[in-house]
N, C-alpha and C positions, 0 to 999 in steps of 0.2 A: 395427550396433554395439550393443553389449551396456552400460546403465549406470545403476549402482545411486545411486537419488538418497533422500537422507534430510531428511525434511520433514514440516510437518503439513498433510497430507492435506486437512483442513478451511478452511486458508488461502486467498481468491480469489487470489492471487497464484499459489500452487500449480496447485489448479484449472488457471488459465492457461496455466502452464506444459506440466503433466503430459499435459492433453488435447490441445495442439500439438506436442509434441514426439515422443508417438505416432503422431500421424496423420502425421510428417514418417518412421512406419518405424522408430522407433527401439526399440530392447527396452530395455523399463526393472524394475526391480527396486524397486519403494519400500520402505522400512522408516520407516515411525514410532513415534512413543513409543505413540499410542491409534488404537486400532479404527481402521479408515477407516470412511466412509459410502458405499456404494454409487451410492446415490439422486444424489451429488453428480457423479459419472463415467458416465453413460446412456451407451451408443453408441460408450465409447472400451475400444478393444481392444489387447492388448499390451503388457500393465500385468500384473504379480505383485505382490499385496501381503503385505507383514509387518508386523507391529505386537511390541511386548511389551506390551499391554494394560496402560498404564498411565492413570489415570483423567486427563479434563480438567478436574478442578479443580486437581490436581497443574500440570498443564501454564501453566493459565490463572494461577497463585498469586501471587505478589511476585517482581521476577524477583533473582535472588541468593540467594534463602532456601536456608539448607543443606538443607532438604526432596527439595529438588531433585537432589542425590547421590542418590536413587534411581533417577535417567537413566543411573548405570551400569552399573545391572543391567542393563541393554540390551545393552552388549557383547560379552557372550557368544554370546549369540542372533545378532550381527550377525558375529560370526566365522565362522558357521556359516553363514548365511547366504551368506557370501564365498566358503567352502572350495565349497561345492555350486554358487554360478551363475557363479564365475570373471569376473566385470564385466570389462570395459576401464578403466574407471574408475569412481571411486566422486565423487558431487557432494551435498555439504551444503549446508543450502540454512539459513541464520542461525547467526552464528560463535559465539555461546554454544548450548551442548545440543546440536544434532544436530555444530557443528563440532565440540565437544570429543571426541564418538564418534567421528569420521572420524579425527581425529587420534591419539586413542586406539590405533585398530585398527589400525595399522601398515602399514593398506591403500596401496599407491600403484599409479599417479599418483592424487592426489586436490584437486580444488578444492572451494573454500567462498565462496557468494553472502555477504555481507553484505548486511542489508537496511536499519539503520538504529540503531534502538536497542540493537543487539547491540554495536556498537562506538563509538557518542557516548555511550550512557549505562552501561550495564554496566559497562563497565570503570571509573567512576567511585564503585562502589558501595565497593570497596575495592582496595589494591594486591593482595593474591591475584587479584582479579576483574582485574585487571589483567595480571598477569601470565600468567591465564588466557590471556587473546585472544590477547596477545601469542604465546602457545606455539602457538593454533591457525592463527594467517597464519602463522607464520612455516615451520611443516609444512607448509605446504599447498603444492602445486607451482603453481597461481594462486590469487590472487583477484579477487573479482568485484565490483564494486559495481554500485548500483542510476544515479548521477549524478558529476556531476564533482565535486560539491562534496563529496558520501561518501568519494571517492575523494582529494583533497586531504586530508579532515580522517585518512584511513587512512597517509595518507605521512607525514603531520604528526604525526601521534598516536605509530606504531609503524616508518616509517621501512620502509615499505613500498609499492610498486606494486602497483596492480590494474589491471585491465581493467572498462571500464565499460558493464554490460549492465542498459536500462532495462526494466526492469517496462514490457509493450508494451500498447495494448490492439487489440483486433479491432474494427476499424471498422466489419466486416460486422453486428456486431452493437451497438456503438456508434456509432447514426448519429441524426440528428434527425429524429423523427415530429412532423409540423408540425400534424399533427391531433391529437395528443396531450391539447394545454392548450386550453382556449378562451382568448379575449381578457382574459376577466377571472373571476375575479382575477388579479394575477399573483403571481406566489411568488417567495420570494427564501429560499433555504439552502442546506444544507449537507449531506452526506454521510459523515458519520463517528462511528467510535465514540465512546460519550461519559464518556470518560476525562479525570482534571483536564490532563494534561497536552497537552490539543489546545486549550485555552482557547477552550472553547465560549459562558465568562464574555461575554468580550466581544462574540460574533457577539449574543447575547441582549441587553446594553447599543446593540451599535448598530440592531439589530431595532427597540425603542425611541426612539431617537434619529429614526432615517427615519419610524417612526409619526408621533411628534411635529409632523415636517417635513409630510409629508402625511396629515391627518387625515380628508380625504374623499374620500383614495381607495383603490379595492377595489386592497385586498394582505394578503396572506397571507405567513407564514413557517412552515418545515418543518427539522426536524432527523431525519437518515435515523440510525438506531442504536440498538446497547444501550452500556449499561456501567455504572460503577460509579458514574460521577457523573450520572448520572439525578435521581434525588432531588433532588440541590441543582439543578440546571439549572431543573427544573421551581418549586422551591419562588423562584428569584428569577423568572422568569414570570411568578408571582403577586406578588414583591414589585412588579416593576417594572407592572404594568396589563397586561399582552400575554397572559396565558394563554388567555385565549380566542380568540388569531389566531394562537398559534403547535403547529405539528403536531407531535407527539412520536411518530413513528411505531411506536419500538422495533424489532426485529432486523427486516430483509430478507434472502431470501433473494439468493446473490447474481445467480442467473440474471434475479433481479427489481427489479435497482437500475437499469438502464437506462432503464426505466420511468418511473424518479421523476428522472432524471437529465433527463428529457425535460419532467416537469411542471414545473421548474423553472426558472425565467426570467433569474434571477441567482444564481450561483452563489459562494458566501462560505467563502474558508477563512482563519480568521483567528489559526491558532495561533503560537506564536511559534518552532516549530521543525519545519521539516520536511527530512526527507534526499532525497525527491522529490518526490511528490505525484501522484500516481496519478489519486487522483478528481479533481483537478483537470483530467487530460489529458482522462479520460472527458465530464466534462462540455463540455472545447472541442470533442472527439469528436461530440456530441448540437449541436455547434452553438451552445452558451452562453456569455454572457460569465461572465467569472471576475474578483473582487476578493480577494486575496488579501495573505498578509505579505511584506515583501520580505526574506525569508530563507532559506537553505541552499537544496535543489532547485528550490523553486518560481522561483529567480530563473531555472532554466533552462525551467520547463513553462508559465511565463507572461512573456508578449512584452508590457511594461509600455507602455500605449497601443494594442498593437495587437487584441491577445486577450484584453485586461484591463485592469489596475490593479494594480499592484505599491503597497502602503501600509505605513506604520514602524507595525511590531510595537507592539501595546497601545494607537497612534492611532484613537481608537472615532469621534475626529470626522472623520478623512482616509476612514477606512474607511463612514461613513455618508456622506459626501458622494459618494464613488465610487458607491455602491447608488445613492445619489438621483438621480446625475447619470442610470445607464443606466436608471432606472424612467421618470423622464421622454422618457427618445430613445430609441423605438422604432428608428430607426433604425441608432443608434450599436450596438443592442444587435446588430440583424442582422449590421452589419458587423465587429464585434467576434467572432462568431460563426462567421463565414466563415471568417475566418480562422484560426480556433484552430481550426477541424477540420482547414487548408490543414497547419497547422504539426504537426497530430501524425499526419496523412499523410504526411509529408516525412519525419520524426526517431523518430516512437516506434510505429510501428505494429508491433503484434502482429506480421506477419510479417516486418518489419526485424530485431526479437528476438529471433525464433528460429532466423535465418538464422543472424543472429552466433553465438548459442549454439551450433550446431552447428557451428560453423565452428570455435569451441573445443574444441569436443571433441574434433572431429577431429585438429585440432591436438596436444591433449596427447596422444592417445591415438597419434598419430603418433612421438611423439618416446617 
């Protein structure tokens, strides 16, 4: 099966994708907006790349900025593309920018992944941007979300069905190295860009908070990421006494986040909106407990008591009592641990999501 998937290349979500879905035999066609990286696909074969060499500060910018009308100079190129490799189908992979080309190009059968902020927040920036999305689900012959709860807010929003295909991860290679960490210190963080809108504010207020709680004992905190709220993350650090115990790692690569997923003892995501949570799986993946918000996906990637702590958004004292509880019980922490690898063997494994995927394809490319 022949099929042209539009995406950024540099994405781990991608990545995952792109290198599973080859090695399942598939002939794929990628077009994105910039370069791809080589270096990022070692070993995977079966892949044609296109790009229209457009730069990633463009990609990376404000999202909605009319700047952005320069993604449709891409269409041209991506026609031509179509007329020369004849796809089965064509798959967008985030319903603002690569959907609006899909949709654009007149190509069918085609679907478009939703990933999360393409349709809770985009479309909120103005009705055009609204109206936008709306024109790209409603062309599309499916779509896809990442959770049930994406998929609910996409029926409710635009009055639209999707099919629900989780961001999987590979267990083979997220799994718990128990030699990893020594006993002490132990760490407690997080794994995400550090953008204002993952409120990293508060995992840093409750990092403080648990200090406070236990002051003689060896712990450590770590923040895995870049981004644009770096600065202030760091400069309250210093307001609050902690900068000298919390790790600000800056970018990992992603073949090298498992790693840190492993040093990791408690696992903290405390933003107040998430449409899955991904790293959250990875780290039940690695065997770690997880404290998270009780909102949007995470309510389905965390089993509140049994592979975590589900806590109300913005509570830094519920969310610091959860850390405190599992830094003290060791053993809550292992059992807690068990089974959040049990659960995303059972629901989210890399090869449960790929199976589905292909089973999609087949599917539209059938009909």
């Amino acid at each position: 099966m022949k099929v042209l998937i539009l995406g950024d290349p540099h994405e781990p979500h991608m990545i995952k994708w792109l290198t599973a879905l080859a090695r399942e035999g598939l002939e794929i066609i990628l077009f994105s907006f910039t370069p791809s990286d080589p270096s990022l696909y070692r070993h995977v074969e079966g892949i044609d790349w296109y790009d229209c060499g457009l730069s990633r500060h463009l990609i990376k910018g404000r999202a909605g900025s009319i700047a952005k009308l320069a993604y449709l100079k891409a269409l041209p190129k991506l026609r031509r593309i179509i007329r020369r490799h004849r796809p089965g189908l064509l798959h967008a992979h985030y319903a603002s920018g690569y959907g609006l080309l899909a949709a654009l190009s007149g190509f069918k059968p085609y679907m478009v992944s939703a990933w999360g902020n393409d349709v809770l927040d985009f479309p909120d920036i103005s009705p055009l941007h609204k109206r936008m999305i709306r024109f790209v689900l409603q062309r599309a012959d499916r779509v896809l979300s990442t959770s049930r709860f994406l998929a609910s807010e996409i029926e409710e929003r635009f009055g639209i069905a999707s099919e629900i295909t989780p961001f999987g991860v590979d267990t083979k290679v997220f799994c718990p190295d128990h030699h990893s960490s020594a006993e002490e210190p132990l760490w407690v963080g997080t794994i995400k860009n550090m953008n204002p809108e993952y409120s990293l504010r508060n995992l840093l207020w409750t990092f403080k908070k648990v200090r406070t709680w236990l002051p003689e004992t060896s712990l450590r905190f770590m923040i895995v990421g870049e981004g644009r709220g770096k600065p202030d993350l760091e400069g309250l650090a210093r307001y609050l006494g902690i900068d000298g115990e919390v790790d600000f790692t800056g970018y990992i690569p992603y073949a090298g986040i498992v790693q840190y997923h492993n040093m990791i003892d408690v696992y903290v995501n405390l933003t107040t909106m998430e449409s899955f949570g991904v790293s959250v799986l990875e780290a039940s993946a690695c065997e770690r407990p997880v404290v998270a918000s009780d909102v949007g996906g995470l309510r389905e990637t965390v089993r509140n008591g049994t592979t975590g702590f589900l806590v109300q958004p913005g509570d830094i004292e519920q969310a610091a009592q959860s850390v405190y509880r599992l830094i003290l019980d060791h053993e809550l922490r292992k059992k807690m641990g068990t089974e959040g690898r049990k659960l995303v063997q059972e629901h989210y494994s890399l090869e449960k999501s790929v199976n589905r995927m292909m089973g999609l394809y087949k599917e539209l490319a059938d009909e």
